[in-house]
C-alpha positions in Angstrom: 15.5 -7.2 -27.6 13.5 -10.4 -26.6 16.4 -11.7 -24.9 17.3 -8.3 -22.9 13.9 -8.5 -21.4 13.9 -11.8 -20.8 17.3 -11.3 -18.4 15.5 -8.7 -17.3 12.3 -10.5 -15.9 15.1 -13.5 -14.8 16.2 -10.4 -12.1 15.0 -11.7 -8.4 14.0 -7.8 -7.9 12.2 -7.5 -11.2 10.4 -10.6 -9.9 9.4 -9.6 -6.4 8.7 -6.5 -8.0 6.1 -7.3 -10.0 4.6 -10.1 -7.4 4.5 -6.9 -5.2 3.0 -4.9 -7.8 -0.2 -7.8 -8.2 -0.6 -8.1 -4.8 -0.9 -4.1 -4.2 -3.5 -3.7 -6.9 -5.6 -6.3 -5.3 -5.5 -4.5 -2.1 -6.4 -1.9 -3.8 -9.5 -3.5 -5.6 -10.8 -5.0 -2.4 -9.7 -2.2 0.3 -9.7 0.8 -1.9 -12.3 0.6 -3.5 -14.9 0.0 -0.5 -12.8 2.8 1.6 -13.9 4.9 -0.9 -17.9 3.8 -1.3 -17.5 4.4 2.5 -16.0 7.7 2.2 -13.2 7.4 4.1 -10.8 7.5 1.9 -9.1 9.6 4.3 -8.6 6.8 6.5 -5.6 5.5 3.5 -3.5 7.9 4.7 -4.2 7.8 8.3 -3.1 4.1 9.0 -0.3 4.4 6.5 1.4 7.3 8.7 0.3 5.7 11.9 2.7 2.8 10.5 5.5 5.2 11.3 4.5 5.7 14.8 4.4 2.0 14.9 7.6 1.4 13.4 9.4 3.9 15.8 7.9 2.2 18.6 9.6 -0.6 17.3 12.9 0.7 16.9 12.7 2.2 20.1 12.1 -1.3 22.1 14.8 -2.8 20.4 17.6 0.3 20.8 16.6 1.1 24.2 16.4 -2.9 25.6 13.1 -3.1 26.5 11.6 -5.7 24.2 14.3 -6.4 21.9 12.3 -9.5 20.5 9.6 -6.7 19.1 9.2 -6.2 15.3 9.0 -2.6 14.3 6.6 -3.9 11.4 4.6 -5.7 14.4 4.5 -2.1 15.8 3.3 -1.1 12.5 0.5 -3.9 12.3 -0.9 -2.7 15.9 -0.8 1.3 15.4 -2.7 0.5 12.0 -5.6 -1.6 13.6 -5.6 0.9 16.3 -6.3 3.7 13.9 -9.1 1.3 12.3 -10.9 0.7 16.1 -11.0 4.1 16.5 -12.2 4.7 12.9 -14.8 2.0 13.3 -16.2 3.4 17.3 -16.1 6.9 16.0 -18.7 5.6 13.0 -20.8 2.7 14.6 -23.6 5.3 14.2 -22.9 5.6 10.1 -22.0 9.1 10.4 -19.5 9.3 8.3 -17.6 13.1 9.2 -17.3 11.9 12.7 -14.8 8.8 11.4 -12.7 11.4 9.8 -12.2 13.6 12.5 -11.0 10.0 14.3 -8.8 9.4 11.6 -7.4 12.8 11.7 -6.8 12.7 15.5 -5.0 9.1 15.0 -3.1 10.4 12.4 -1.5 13.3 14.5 -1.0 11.2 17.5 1.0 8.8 15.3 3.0 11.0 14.1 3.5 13.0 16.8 4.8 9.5 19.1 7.1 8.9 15.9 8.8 11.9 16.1 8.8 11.6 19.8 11.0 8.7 19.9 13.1 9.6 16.8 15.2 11.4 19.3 15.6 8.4 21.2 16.8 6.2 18.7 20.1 5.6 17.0 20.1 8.0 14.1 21.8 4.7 12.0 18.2 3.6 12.5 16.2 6.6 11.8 16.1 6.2 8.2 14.3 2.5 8.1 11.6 4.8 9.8 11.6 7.1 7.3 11.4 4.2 4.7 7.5 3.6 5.8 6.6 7.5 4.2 9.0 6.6 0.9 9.2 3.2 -0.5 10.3 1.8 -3.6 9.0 -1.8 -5.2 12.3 -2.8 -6.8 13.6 -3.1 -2.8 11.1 -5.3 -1.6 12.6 -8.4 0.0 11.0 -11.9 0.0 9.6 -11.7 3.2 7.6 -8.1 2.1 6.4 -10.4 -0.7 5.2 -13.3 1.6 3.7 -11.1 4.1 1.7 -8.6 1.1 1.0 -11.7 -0.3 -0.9 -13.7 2.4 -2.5 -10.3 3.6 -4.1 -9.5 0.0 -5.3 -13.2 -0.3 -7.0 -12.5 3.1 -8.2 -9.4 2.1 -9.1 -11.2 -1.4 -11.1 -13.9 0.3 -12.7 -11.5 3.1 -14.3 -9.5 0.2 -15.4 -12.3 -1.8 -16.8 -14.3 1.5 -18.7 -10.6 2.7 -19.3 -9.0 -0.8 -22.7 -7.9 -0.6 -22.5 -7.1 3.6 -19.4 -4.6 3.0 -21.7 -2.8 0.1 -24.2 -2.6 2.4 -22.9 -0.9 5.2 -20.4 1.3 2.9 -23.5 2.5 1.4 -26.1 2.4 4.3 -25.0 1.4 7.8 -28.6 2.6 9.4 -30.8 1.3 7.1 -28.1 -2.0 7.2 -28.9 -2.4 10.8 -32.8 -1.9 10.6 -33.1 -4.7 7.8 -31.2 -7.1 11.1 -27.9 -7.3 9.5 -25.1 -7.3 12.1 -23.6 -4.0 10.5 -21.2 -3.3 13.2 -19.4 -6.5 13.3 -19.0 -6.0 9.5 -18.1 -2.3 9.8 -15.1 -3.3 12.0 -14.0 -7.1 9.7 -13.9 -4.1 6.9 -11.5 -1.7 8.2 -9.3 -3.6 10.3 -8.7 -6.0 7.5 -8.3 -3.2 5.5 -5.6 -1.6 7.6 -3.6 -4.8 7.9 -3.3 -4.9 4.0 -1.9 -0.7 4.0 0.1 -1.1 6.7 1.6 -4.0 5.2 1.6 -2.4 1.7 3.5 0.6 3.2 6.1 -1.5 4.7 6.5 -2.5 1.0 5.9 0.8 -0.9 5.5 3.7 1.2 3.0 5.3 2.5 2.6 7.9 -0.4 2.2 5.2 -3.3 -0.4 3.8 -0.9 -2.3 6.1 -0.7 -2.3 7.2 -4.4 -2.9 3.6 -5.9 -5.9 2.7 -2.8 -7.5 5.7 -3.5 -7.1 7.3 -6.9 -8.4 4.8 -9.2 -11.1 3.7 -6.8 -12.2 7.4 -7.3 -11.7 7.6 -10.8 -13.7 3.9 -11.3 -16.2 5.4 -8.9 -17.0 8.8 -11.5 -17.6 7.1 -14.4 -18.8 3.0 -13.4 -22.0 2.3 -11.8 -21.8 -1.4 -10.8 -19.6 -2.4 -7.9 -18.0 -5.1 -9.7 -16.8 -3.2 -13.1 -15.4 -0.9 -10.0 -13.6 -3.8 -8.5 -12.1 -5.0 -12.0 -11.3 -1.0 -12.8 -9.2 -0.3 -10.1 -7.7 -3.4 -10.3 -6.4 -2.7 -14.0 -5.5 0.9 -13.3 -3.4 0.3 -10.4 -1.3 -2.4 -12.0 -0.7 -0.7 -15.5 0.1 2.2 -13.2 2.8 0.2 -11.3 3.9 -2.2 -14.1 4.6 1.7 -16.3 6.6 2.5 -13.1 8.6 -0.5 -12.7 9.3 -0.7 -17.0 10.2 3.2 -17.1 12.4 3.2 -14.1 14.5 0.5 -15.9 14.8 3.2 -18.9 15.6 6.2 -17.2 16.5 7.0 -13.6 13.6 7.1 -12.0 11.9 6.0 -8.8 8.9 3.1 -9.8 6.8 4.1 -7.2 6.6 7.5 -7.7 5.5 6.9 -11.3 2.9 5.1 -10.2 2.1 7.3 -7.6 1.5 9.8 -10.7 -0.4 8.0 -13.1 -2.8 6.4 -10.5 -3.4 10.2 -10.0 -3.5 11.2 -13.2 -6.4 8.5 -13.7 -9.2 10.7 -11.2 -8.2 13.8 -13.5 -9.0 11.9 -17.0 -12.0 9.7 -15.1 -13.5 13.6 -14.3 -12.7 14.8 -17.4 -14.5 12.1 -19.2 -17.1 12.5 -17.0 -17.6 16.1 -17.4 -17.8 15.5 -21.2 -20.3 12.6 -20.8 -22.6 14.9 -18.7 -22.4 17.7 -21.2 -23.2 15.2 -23.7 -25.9 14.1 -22.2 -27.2 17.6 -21.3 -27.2 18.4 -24.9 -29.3 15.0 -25.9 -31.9 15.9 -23.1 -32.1 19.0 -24.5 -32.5 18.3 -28.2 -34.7 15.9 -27.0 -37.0 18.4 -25.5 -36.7 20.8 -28.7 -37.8 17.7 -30.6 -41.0 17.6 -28.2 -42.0 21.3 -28.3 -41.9 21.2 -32.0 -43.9 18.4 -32.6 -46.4 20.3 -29.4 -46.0 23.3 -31.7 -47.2 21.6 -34.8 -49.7 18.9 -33.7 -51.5 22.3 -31.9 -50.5 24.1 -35.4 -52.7 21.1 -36.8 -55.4 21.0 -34.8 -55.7 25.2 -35.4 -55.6 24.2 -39.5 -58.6 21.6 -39.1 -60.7 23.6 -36.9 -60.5 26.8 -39.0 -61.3 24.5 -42.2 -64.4 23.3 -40.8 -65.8 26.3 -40.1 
């Protein structure tokens, strides 16, 4: 048994697998998590579609002649920082429903271009679009790895270097800029470098495991911790057991790895507000057996007080 899963773990794919599967979860600690305390965790999904645009553009340069030296993933890189400029204008005032609707409006023209120019691609070529919305981590190549790997060190060291500034303007960008930090200049470093590290992760994944490992255990972290850091380390842990049970059951049975993490990491926000729920009943029931506690001992220190009185006279 030892020695079947030791060939196993010998596999190059197996390897770059589970390198793929540590670098995503630290995107996901760093970028999901302050996407979240933002509230745009909307924003996941926008710049992980626009990557399709992007990589359609790509295609489209190269089939038709134009630029034939341009990288679709270089398309992908450009669409998804374009998405997070527009994000980042549309909420320079903190106003947080105004950078959805942006999001939402750079979603559908991203889309919209990509299926534009599907009809002017080879269909042979079609399908490496396609691969942007549906990844899988046991196909990710060495450069995916060297790329996800420098961005979420980047992203690592961006958070670490700006910890407290990113809290600040997640939480209040206003009241940020009235204490003289330079909010806006850290509103944009946070989601641009955040939408480097998803496109780059959807190149890798897919765009739907994306979005369910950046924002689902950030969520569920978010319900039931308090402190930012025991959110950091939270989502960290959730989103790798999610994609290391992916990648070990998909050896098992025939399965897809990322979609099995895609459902767990899920499946996390429905068990974090289930516990939750229980926790706040709990606590409902302790204040109120708390208060029961108090009008009783009201009821007999004035039932005391009625005894003394009526034995003195």
């Amino acid at each position: 048994m030892i020695d079947a899963i030791l060939l196993i773990l010998e596999s190059p794919f197996i390897q770059r697998a589970i390198i793929g599967a540590l670098m995503i979860a630290v995107v996901a600690s760093t970028s999901g998590s302050f996407l979240v305390f933002r509230g745009l965790s909307f924003m996941t999904a926008g710049v992980a579609h626009a990557a399709l645009g992007g990589a359609a553009l790509g295609l489209f340069l190269q089939a038709s002649g134009i630029a034939p030296w341009f990288d679709p993933m270089l398309g992908a890189l450009i669409f998804a920082v374009f998405v997070a400029l527009v994000t980042g204008y549309a909420g320079e005032t903190g106003i947080g429903e105004k950078m959805e609707v942006a999001v939402g409006v750079s979603f559908a023209l991203s889309m919209s271009l990509a299926v534009f120019l599907m009809y002017y691609i080879p269909p042979v070529q079609v399908p490496s679009i396609w691969g942007y919305l549906v990844g899988d981590l046991l196909l990710l190549d060495n450069l995916d790895i060297v790329m996800l790997s420098g961005t979420a060190l980047l992203l690592l060291i961006t958070t670490i270097l700006f910890n407290k500034e990113f809290i600040y303007v997640s939480v209040d960008m206003e009241g940020s800029t009235a204490h003289g930090l330079n909010a806006r200049a850290y509103h944009y470093l946070m989601l641009i470098t955040s939408a480097l590290a998803i496109a780059l992760a959807t190149k890798a994944v897919g765009a739907i495991l994306v979005y369910a490992i950046l924002v689902a255990p950030a969520a569920a972290s978010n319900e039931l911790l308090s402190s930012v850091r025991g959110v950091l380390v939270a989502v960290f842990f959730i989103a790798l057991i999610s994609q290391f049970a992916g990648i070990a059951l998909s050896l098992s049975v025939r399965t897809s790895p990322s979609a099995v993490a895609g459902i767990l990491a899920a499946l996390s926000y429905v068990i974090a507000l289930q516990i939750k729920k229980m926790r706040d009943r709990v606590h409902i029931d302790e204040e109120l057996e708390e208060l029961l506690k108090m009008d009783a001992n009201e009821a007999q220190h004035v039932h005391t007080e009625s005894h003394a009185h009526d034995h003195e006279h």
